[in-house]
N, C-alpha and C positions, 0 to 999 in steps of 0.2 A: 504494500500500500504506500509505503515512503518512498520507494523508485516512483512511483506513478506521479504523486505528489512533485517528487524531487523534477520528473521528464517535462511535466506539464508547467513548473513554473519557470524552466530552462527556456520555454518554447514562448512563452510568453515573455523573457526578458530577450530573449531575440528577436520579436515581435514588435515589444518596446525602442528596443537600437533600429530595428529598418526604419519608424515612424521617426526615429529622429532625422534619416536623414533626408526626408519628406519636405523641410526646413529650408533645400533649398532650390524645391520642385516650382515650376515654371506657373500660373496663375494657370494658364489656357489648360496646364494640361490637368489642373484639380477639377476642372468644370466639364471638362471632355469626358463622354462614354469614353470606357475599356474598348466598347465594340458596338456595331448597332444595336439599341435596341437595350443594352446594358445602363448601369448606374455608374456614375463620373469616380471617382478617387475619391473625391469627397464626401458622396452620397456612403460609398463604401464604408469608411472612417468612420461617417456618422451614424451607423448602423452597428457597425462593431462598438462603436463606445456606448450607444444605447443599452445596450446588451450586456457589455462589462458593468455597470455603472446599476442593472438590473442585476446578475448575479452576484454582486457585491453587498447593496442592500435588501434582498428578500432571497437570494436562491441559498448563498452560505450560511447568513444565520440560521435559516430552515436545515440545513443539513447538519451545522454543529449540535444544536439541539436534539435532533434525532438519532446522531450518533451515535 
């Protein structure tokens, strides 16, 4: 269970370093589709941080408590 733990916060703190380097990503290209039909870099971003920002306040305190 600690490897798993241990993999998944590895993954997420490389996660964190590629978003840093986002810092010095071009305007046009935050607002551009991936591809037709897709959501821009940004839409992306703000969908994953929706989500972290959701299992941070209601998915883990649910699960420590249940533990």
């Amino acid at each position: 269970m600690a490897a798993q733990q241990n993999k998944g916060l590895n993954e997420f703190s490389d996660f964190l370093l590629w978003v840093e380097t986002l810092k010095v990503t071009a305007k046009d290209v935050w607002f551009k589709p991936i591809s037709t039909g897709k959501w821009s870099l940004r839409e992306i971003l703000a969908h994953i941080k929706y989500w972290d920002k959701n299992s941070l306040e209601l998915m883990v305190p649910s699960m420590s408590e249940g533990a």
